[in-house]
VOGU-3710 file (C-alpha; in Angstrom, 3 decimals, decimal comma):
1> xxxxxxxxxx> -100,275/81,776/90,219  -100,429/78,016/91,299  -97,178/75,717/90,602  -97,886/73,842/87,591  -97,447/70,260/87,878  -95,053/67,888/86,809  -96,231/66,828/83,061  -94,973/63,163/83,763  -97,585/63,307/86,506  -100,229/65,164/84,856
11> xxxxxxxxxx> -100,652/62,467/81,866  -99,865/59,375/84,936  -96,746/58,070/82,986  -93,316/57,472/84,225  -90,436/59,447/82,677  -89,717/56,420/80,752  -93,195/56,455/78,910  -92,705/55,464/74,803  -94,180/58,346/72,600  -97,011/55,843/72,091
21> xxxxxxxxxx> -97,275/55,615/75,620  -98,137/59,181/76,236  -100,227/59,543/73,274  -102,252/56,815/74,424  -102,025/58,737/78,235  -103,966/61,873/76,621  -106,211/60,322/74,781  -107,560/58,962/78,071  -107,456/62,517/79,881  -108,521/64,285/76,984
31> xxxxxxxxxx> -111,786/61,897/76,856  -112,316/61,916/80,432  -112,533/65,620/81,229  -113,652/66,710/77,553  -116,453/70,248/78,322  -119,052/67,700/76,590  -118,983/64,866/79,173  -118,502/67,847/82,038  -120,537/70,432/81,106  -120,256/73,745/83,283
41> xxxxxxxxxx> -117,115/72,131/85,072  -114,539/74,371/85,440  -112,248/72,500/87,279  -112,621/69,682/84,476  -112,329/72,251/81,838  -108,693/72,954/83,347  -107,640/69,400/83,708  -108,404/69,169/80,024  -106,275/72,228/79,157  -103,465/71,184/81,582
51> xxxxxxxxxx> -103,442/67,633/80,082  -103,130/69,369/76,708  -100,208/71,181/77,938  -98,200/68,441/78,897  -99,109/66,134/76,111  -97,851/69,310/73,814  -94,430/69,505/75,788  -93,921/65,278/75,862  -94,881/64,449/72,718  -92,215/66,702/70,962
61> xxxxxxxxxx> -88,865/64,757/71,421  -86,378/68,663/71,663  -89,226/69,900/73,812  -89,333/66,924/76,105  -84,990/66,646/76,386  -85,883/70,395/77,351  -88,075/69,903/79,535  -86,343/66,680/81,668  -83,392/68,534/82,136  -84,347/72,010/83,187
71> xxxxxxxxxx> -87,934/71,433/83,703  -90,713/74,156/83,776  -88,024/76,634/83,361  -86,712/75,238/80,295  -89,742/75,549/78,840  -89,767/79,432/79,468  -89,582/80,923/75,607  -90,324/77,961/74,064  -92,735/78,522/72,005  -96,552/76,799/72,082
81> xxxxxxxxxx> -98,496/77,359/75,017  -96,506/77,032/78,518  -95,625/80,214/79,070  -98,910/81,709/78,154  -101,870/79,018/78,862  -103,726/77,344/75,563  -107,506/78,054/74,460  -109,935/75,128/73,513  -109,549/76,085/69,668  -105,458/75,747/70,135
91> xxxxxxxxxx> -106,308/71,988/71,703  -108,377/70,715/69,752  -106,461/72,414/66,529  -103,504/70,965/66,911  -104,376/67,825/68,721  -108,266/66,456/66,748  -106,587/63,365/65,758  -106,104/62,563/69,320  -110,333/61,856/69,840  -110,283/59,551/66,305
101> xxxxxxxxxx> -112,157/56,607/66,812  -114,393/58,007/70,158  -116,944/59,765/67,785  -115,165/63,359/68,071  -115,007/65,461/64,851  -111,790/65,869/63,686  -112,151/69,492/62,282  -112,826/72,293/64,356  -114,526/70,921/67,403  -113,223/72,920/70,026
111> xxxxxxxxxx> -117,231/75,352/69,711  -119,119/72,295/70,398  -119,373/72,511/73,827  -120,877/74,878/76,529  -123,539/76,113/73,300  -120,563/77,373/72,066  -119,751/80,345/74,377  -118,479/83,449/72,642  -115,646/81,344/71,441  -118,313/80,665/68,063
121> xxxxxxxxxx> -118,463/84,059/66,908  -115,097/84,584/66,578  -112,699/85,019/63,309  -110,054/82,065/63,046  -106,418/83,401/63,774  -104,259/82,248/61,441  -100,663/81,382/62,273  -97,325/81,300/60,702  -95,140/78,058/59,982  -92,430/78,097/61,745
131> xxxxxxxxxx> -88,457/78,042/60,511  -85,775/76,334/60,909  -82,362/77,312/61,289  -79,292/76,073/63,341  -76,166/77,443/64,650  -72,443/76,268/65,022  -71,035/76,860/68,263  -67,044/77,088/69,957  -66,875/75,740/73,240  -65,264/79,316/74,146
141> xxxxxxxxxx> -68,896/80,651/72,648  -70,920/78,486/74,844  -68,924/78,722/77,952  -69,698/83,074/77,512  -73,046/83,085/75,706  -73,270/85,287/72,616  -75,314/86,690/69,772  -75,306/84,901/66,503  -76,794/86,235/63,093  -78,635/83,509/61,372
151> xxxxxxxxxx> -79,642/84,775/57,464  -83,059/83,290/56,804  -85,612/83,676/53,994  -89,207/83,794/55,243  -92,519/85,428/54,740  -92,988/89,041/55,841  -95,959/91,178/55,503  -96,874/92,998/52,561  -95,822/96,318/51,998  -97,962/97,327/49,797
161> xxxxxxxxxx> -101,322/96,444/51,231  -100,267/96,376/54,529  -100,789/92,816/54,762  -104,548/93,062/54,234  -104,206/91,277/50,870  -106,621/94,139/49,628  -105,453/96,020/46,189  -107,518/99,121/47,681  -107,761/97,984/51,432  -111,221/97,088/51,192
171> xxxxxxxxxx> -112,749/93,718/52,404  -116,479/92,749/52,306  -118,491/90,054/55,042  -118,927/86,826/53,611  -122,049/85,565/52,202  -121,495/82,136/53,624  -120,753/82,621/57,374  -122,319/86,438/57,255  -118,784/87,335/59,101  -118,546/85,013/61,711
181> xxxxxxxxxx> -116,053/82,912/60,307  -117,909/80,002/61,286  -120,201/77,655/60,313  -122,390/74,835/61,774  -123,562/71,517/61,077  -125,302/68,989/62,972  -123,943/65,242/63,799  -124,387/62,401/65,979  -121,563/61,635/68,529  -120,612/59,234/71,750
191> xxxxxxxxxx> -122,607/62,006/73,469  -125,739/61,841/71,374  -126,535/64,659/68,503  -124,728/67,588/68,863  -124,069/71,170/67,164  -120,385/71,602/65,403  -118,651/74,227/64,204  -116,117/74,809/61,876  -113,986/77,353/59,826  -116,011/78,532/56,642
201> xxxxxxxxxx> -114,349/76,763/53,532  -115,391/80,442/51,596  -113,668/82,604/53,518  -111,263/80,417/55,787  -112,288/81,328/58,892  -111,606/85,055/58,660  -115,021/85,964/58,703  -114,094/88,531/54,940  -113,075/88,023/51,379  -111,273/90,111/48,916
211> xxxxxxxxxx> -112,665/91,457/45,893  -109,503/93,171/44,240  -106,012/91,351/45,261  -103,284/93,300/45,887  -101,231/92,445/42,759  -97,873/92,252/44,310  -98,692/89,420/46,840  -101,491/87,951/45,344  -104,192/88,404/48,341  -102,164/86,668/51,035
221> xxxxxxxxxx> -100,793/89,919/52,810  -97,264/88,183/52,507  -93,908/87,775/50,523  -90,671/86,199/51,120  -87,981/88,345/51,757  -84,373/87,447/53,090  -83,531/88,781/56,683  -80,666/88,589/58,990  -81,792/87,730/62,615  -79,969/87,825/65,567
231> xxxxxxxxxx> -80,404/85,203/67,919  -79,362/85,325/71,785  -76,808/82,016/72,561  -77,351/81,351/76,482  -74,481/80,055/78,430  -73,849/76,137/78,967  -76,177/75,502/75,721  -75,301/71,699/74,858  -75,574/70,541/71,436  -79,019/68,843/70,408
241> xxxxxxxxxx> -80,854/71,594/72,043  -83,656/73,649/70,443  -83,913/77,395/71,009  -87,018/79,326/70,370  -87,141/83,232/68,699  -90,637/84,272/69,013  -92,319/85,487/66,260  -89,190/85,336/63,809  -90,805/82,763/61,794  -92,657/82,854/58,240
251> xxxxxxxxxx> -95,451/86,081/59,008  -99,070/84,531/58,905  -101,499/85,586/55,320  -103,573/88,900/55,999  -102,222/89,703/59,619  -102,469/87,100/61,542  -99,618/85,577/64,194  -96,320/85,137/62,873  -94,494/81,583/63,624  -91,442/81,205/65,147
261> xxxxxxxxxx> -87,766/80,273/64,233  -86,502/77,245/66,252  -82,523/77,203/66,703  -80,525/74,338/66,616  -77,513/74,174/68,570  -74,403/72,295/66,971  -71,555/72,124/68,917  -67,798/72,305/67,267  -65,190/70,492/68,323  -62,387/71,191/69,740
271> xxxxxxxxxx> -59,107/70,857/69,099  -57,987/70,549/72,779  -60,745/69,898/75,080  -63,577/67,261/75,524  -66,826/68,122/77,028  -68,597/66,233/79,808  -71,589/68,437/80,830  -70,197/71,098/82,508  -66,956/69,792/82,718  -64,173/69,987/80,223
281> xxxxxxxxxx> -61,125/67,713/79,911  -57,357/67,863/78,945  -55,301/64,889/77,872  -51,560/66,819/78,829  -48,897/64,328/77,894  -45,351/64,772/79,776  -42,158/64,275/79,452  -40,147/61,895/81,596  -38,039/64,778/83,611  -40,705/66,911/84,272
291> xxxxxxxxxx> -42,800/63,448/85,666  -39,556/62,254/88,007  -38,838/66,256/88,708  -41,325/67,878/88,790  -41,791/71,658/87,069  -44,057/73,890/85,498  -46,104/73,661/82,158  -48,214/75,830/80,430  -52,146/74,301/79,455  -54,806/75,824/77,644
301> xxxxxxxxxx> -58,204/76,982/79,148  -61,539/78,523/78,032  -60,363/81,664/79,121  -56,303/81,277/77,910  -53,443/79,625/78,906  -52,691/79,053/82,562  -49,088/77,758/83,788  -50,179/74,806/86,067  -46,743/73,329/88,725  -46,341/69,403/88,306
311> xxxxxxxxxx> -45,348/67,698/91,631  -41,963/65,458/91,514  -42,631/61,695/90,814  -46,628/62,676/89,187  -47,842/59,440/87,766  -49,540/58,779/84,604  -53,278/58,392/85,158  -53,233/61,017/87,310  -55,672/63,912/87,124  -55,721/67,164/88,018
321> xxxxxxxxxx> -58,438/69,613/89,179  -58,826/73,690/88,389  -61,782/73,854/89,898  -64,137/76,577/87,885  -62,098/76,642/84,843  -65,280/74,319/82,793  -68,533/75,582/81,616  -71,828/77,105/83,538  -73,142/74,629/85,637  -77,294/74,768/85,267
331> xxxxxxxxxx> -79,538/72,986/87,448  -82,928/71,406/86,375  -84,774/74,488/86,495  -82,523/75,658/84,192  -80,905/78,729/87,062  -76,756/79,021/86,393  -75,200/77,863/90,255  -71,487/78,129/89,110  -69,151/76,320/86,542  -67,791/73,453/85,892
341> xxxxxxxxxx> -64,186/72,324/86,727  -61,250/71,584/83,869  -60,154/68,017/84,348  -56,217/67,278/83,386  -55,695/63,438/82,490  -51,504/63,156/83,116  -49,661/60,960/80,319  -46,180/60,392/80,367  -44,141/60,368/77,195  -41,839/57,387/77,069
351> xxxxxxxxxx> -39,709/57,714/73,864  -39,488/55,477/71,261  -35,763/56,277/69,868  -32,533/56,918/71,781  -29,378/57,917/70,919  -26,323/56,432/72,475  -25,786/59,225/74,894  -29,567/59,204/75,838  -29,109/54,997/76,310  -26,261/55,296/78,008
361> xxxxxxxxxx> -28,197/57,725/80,520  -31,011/55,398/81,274  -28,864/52,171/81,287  -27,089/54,248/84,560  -30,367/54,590/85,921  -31,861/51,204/85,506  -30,436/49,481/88,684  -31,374/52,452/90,917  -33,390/51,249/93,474  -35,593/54,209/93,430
371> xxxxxxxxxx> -36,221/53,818/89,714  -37,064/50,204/90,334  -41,296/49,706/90,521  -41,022/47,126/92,999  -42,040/49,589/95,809  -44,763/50,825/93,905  -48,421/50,744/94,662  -49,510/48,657/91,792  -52,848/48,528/92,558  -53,664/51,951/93,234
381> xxxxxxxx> -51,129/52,673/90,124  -53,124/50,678/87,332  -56,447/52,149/89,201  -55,616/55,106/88,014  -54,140/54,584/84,553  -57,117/52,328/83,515  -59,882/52,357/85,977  -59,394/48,921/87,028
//
């Protein structure tokens, strides 16, 4: 299978491109290799699909964080058409307002080229709506990966007709598109006349009507019904992200393709650490002996707590490295190459009340000349304490 292209590149926008930008970008592909000005040409035919593609991808703002930073394998499972290539009835479905104002049909245009092709004597395939849902995660959650159970109320099929929408399972051809599913009409476009066809208004595209409804759904094939899903939580998820679970959305009337349920992922947080990316940081605050002496402390990590030794003299502003102690580290293509590190920012305690013993102590010290700063490196010293 060839290497898809870069979507960016596809449409000819930069990764900076407005949503208006790349609508704008489509509508120009879309018109310039559209099967009615490139009849018979397959390789135009393809063009038009893969423009499609990207356009579905960019103009959807979760699918297009997705897609910058993990690229064609973050698209893997999400839903619409990467993973699985789109027909000319998906296109120009989801996407007829794109061709408004060029002297396209809005409806169901996608038969009107090529005489139609065996594309016009299909049934429509209805699909489900998708859902909605999000999740709450710990950093200690996202660092492992895990399952979640997400309770959701959706449509299911019917159990009592089977989802046929049929009382007693039977279904008769309908008069108006004689079971096609289809009908045509003739109009004038940028191209001259042409033949269009649609989904029959009688029968909605399904090509048969019902004559006794099953009572219990009303002829839709569907009913709502509460179910528990479990959803699988990769690891190094980020909050903001959207996963996809195929097919768990509402079920479509009289069996057609169910939708999906699209995940949100919230992160908590936490009551010691703060994320950046992969990496995780700790603000450890120390006392003025263990600073000048030196010693060993005990810190909290992902994984538990970890005694960590403090060199003598360790100066606030300081930070420490455990290198692997963050969160997976993901490259663009969305393939785990390691973790992140846990980043310790050193404070040091300097206390606000003494008692006369405790003043007494420091007063002794204050004419030391090793407690003196004068031989300190101040510039490297307020580097590191305030980045400047």
């Amino acid at each position: 299978m060839a290497e898809k292209r870069d979507y960016y590149e596809v449409l000819g926008v930069d990764k900076t491109a407005s949503a208006e930008d790349i609508k704008k970008a489509y509508r120009k592909k879309a018109i310039q290799y559209h099967p009615d000005k490139n009849p018979g040409d397959k390789e135009a035919e393809e063009k038009f699909k893969e423009a499609a593609e990207a356009y579905e991808v960019l103009s959807d703002p979760q699918k297009r964080q997705r897609y910058d930073q993990f690229g064609m394998a973050g698209m893997q499972g999400q839903g619409g058409w990467t993973s699985g290539g789109m027909s000319m009835e998906d296109i120009f479905s989801h996407f007829g307002d794109i061709f408004q104002g060029a002297g396209f049909d809005l409806g169901d245009i996608g038969e009107m080229f090529m005489g139609g092709g065996s594309r016009s004597r299909g049934q429509r395939v209805r699909r489900g709506s998708d859902l909605r849902g999000r999740v709450s995660l710990t950093l200690e959650e996202i660092a492992k990966g895990c399952e979640k159970k997400i309770k959701v109320r959706r449509l299911v099929e019917c159990k009592d007709c089977h989802g046929t929408g049929s009382a007693d399972g039977q279904t008769e051809t309908c008069p108006t598109c004689k079971g096609t599913g289809r009908v045509t009409r003739t109009q004038r476009g940028i191209f001259g006349m042409m033949q269009v066809q649609s989904a029959c208004d009688t029968c909605g595209g399904e090509g048969r009507i019902i004559k006794q409804k099953c009572p219990k759904c009303g002829g839709q094939g569907v009913v709502r019904d509460e179910e528990v899903i479990s959803v699988t939580i990769p690891a190094g998820v980020m909050g903001g992200m959207q996963l996809t679970v195929p097919g768990k959305g509402n079920a479509a009337p009289r069996g057609g393709v169910p939708g999906d349920l699209l995940v949100l992922i919230e992160e908590q947080e936490h009551k010691d650490f703060i994320r950046q990316e992969s990496d995780i940081i700790y603000n450890l605050l120390l006392d003025m002996p263990t600073a000048v002496l030196g010693g060993q402390v005990q810190i909290p990590t992902l994984s538990g707590d970890v005694k960590i030794t403090i060199t003598p003299g360790t100066q606030p502003g300081k930070v420490l490295r455990m290198r692997g102690k963050g969160l997976p580290r993901i490259d663009q293509y969305g393939r785990r190459y390691g973790e992140g590190d846990l980043l310790i920012n050193v404070g040091v305690y300097i206390p606000e009340k003494l008692t006369k013993d405790e003043r007494k102590l420091i007063e002794q010290l204050q004419d030391s000349p090793n407690i003196a700063p004068g031989s300190a490196d101040k510039k490297n010293f307020f580097k590191n304490l305030f980045g400047i």
